[in-house]
Every structure is written in structure tokens, then in C-alpha cells.
N, C-alpha and C positions, 0 to 999 in steps of 0.2 A: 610431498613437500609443498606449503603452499606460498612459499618465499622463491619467488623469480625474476628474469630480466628481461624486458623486453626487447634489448639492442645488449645481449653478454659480450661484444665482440670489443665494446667500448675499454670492458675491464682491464683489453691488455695497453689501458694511457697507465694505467695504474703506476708500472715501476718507475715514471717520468717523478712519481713523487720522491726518486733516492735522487734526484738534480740537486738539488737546496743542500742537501745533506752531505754532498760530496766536492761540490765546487763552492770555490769564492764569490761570493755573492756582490764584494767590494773589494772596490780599485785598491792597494796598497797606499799609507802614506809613508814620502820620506820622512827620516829623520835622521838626525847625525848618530846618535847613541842609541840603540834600540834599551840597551840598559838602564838608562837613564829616564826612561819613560815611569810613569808612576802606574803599579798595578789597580788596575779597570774591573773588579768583580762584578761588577753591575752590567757593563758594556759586554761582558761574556757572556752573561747570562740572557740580556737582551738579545744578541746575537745570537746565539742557539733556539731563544723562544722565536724569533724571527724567523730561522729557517724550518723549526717544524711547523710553522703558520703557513709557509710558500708550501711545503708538503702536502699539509693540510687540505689546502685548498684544490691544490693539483688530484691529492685520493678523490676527493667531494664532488671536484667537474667530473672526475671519470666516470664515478658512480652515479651522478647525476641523469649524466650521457647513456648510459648503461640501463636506463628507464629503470630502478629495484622499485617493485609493486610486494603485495599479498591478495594470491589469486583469490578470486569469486569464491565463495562458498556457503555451505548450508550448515546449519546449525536445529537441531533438532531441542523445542524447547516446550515447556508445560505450564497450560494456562488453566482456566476456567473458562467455559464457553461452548461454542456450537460452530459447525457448517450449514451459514445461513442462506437458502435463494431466496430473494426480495420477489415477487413474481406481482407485477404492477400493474393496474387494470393502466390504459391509454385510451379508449376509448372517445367517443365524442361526450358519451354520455358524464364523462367523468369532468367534461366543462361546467358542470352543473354545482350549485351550491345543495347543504342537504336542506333546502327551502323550492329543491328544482328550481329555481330559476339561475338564469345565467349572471353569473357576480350581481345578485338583488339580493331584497328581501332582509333579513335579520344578518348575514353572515356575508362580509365581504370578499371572503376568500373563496375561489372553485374550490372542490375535493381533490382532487388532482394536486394543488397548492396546497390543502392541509398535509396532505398524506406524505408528501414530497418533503414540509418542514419536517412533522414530527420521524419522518422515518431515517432523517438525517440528523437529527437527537440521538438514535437508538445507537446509530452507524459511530456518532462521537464516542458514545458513552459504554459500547463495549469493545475494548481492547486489546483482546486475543482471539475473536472469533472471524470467521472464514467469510468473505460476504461474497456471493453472485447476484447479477441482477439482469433481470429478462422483462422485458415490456411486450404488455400485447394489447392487442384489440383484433381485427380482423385473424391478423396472421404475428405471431409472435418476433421479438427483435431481441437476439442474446446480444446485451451489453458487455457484459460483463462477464469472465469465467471466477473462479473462488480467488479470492485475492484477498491480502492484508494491507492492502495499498489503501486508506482509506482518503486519500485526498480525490482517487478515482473513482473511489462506490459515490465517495460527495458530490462529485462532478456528473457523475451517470441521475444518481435522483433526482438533481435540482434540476438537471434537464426534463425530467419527465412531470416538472410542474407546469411546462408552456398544453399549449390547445392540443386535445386527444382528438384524433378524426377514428371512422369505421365504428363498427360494430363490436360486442364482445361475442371470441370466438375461446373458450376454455380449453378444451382439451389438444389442442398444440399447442399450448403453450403450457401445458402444467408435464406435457411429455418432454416438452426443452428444460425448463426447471430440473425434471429428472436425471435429467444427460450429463449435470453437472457433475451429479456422485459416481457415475460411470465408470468403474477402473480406476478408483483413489480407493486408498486402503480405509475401513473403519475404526479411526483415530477418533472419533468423539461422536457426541451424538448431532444426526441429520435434519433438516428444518427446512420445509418448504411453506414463508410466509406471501400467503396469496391476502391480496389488498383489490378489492374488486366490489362495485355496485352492485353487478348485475352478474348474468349469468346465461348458457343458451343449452339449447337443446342437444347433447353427446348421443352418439350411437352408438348399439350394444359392443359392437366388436372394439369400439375406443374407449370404453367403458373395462371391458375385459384385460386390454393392454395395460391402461393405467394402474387396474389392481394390480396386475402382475411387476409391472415396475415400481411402482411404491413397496412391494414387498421384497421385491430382487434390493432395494435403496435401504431396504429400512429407516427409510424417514418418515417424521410425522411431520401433521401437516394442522396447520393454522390460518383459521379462514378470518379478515379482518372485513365484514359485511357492509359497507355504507349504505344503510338503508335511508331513501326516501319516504316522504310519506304515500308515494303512488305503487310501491312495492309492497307484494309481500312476505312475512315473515317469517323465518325460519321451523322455528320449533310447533307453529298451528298450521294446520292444514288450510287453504283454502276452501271458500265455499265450493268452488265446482273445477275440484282437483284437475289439470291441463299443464302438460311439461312444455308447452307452448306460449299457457300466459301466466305460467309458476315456474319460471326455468330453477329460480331461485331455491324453491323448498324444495322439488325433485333433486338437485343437485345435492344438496345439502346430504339429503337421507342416502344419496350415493355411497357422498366423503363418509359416511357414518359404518360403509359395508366393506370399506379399504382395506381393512384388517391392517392398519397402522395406526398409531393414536391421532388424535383428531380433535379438536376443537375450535368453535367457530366463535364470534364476535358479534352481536349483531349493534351493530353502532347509529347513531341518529344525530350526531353534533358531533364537532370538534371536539369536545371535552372526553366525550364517551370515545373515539379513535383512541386517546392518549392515555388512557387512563386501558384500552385493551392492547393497544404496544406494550406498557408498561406491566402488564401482568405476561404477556409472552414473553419480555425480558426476564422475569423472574424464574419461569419457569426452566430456563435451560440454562443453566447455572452447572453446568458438569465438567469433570476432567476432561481436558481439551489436548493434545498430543499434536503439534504440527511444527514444521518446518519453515523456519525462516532465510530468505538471502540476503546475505554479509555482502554487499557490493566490492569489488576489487577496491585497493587503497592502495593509492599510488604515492612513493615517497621521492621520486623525483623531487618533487620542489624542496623539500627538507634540506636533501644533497645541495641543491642549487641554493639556498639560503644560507646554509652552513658556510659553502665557498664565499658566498658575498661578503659577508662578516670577516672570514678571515684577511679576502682581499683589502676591504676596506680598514683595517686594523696596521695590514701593512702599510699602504696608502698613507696613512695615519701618523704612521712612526720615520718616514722616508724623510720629512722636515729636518729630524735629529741626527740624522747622520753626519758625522764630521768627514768632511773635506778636505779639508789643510790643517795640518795641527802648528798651534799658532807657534812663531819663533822666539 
């Protein structure tokens, strides 16, 4: 049952409301003749609406007193959509405009600041999907765990438009990412959007793990690449192949061996970011299965408004009452 009280003890003012209904509520007037009085249909009627009012009000305190809520609950509902991790390079390097220099040049925004708007675009504009969001650079920071709360994914991003310090350090934080799907049932499909400049050198046995948890997840995964022009690029080999000054393109033919679906982004401007959000928005457009909480609703004040109204009604009509009936 999900109709309760949080003070039931109150409901026994309850019977206080058979007072009105069984006592006189007014003094008696004399008069010599009571037969002689002229019959009052109106005054009776007032009368009686009068005392289910003083009832009234008496049930409404009691119930009021009686805290009646409707408990907390879950509601299982069906959208379109994904379980999204946001996984956000923080970096120092991510202070950088995609002109490398620091707020110069052609673009007055950092990456960091692009990334952070448009990825809070993405966050408004889909409305049934699951969001987590993890920051890294050295060493990874879980914000966020999945959540529909979307005023907090807003509040998590925009914070990770200020200054990124450290290094990037990938694979602890694409294993935190993972952690998210850990032990939630497979209601819809899984998405780990990494948003990262750069890249660094994983070892084989962390290499091994990650395949193996992206597979235990069954999530894909989308690489959103902000490339500089001192970097390079994905899909061509360097001149003199080095997973030390190519973390980049090594990394990449990694994600390519996951055995989860995979694709990467490689972006060079603002325009190209939004325009590769916007094609990951498209693509995971699926039946979405998740759980919502209904926060407790408490009708206390209902109760305690109802009573004020009837008080003030009495209040209202107490001017009219006859006193002496004239001689």
C-alpha cells in the first residue's frame, strides 16, 4: 500500500469531529411564545451547514496532524535512448584552443569550454537516456553515477569547462567508465562517449582487462578526437610508427580490436565537435527500458488548507448570528 501516515496516532482527534454534531453550538434565546416565532428554513439550514463546517475542520486538523503522504516509489517506464558515460579528457592540455594556443588565435574558447557547452546541448536534448560522467587526466574523478537528474549531469559538465591540470592517463579511467554498467540489468543499449585530445601509452595486461570488460558491458564505445594541428592522426600511420610519440594512432587501432562497436571522431574545430556529438546522438536512438523515482507527496498541507478555509468560513458567518431576538 503506498498511502500512509507518518504520526497515525493523531487519527484518534478524529471522533472530536461528532462535537458540532451533537451539542449546541448556541446560547438559547428567550422568548415568551416559542409558537409564535415565524418558521426559519434558511437558519436551519445554515445551522446544520455550520456544524458539518466545525466537523469538518476538526476531521482536516486531525488528518493534517496525522502527516497522510504517498510513499516513495518506482515506476518502470519506456523511452527511446541509451546508458550514456560522458568520460571527459581534464587535462591541462585540454586548456588549449584547437589553434594550441591558450584562449588565442582564431577561437576564443579552450576545448575543455567547447566540449563542456556542446556536451550540455546533447545532456538537454535527450530525455530519457541514463547519463554518468567521469573526468580524468592523471587519475580519474567518478562524478557522477547513471542518473536522470539532468540538472546534475548540467552542473557536473559545466564544471569541467574551468582549467584541466596533469597529464592524460586513459586506461583508469575508461575502467571507471566501465564500472558504471557493473551489476545493472541490460535495459537498453550501453555507451561509453570518451571526449579526449590526446592519449598515452597502456600496458598489455591493461589492455587485456579493458577488452575483457567492454565485453563483460557490452558497450560501445565512441571516441570524440580533438585534434591539433601538432597531433597525429588517426586512420594514417605516422612516419616513424612510436606508441610513445603516436599514443594517439596506437590507441585508436586498440579501440578498433575491443570486439565492441567503435567509432572514433576525429575533430579539428568547434564545428566538427558538434556536428560528431550530433551524429552519436543519432545513432543510438533505441528502446530504452528504465526506472523512474516518484518522490514521496505529502498532503499534509491539503489537510491543513482545507481546515483553514472551513475555519475562516465559520469566522465569516459568526457576525450573523442572532443574540436577542428583538421584542
Amino acid at each position: 500500500m503506498n498511502f500512509a501516515f507518518s504520526h497515525p496516532w493523531a487519527l484518534l482527534l478524529g471522533p472530536l469531529a461528532l462535537l458540532p454534531l451533537l451539542r449546541r453550538t448556541r446560547p438559547g434565546l428567550a422568548y415568551s411564545s416559542f409558537l409564535m416565532l415565524p418558521e426559519d428554513r434558511l437558519s436551519t439550514v445554515l445551522d446544520r451547514g455550520l456544524r458539518a463546517l466545525a466537523a469538518a475542520a476538526i476531521l482536516t486538523l486531525a488528518g493534517g496532524i496525522a502527516g497522510p503522504h504517498v510513499r516513495e516509489q518506482w515506476v518502470e517506464k519506456v523511452g527511446v535512448g541509451a546508458h550514456i558515460v560522458l568520460l571527459v579528457d581534464h587535462s591541462a592540455s585540454m586548456n588549449e584552443n584547437f589553434a594550441t594556443r591558450y584562449l588565442g588565435g582564431a577561437v576564443t574558447e579552450a576545448k575543455s569550454a567547447i566540449a563542456s557547452r556542446l556536451l550540455a546541448d546533447l545532456v538537454g536534448r535527450r530525455k530519457d537516456d541514463l547519463f554518468a560522467l567521469v573526468a580524468f587526466s592523471a587519475a580519474p574523478i567518478d562524478v557522477l553515477s547513471l542518473t536522470q537528474d539532468r540538472d546534475a549531469v548540467q552542473a557536473g559538465i559545466r564544471a569541467l569547462a574551468g582549467r584541466g591540470h596533469g597529464v592524460t592517463n586513459i586506461a583508469p579511467a575508461l575502467a571507471t567508465a566501465l564500472e558504471h554498467f557493473r551489476g545493472r540489468p541490460l535495459t537498453s543499449s550501453r555507451v561509453v562517449l570518451l571526449v579526449s585530445d590526446g592519449a598515452a601509452r597502456m600496458e598489455e595486461e591493461a589492455r587485456d582487462a579493458l577488452r575483457q570488460m567492454f565485453q563483460d558491458a557490452r558497450a560501445s564505445l565512441y571516441w570524440i578526437y580533438l585534434r591539433n594541428p601538432r597531433s597525429g592522426r588517426l586512420s594514417a600511420p605516422p612516419d616513424n610508427p612510436n606508441e610513445s610519440t603516436s599514443p594517439e594512432y596506437f590507441l585508436h587501432r586498440y579501440f578498433q580490436t575491443l570486439g565492441v562497436p567503435y567509432r572514433a571522431y576525429e575533430t579539428e574545430n568547434p564545428q566538427a565537435l558538434q556536428v560528431a556529438i550530433q551524429d552519436v546522438e543519432k545513432l543510438q536512438n533505441q528502446p530504452l527500458r528504465y526506472r523512474e523515482r516518484i518522490p514521496r507527496q505529502d498532503w499534509s498541507g491539503a489537510c491543513f488548507g482545507a481546515a483553514l478555509v472551513c475555519l475562516l468560513i465559520l469566522l465569516a458567518m459568526k457576525p450573523l448570528e442572532v443574540r436577542t431576538w428583538p421584542g
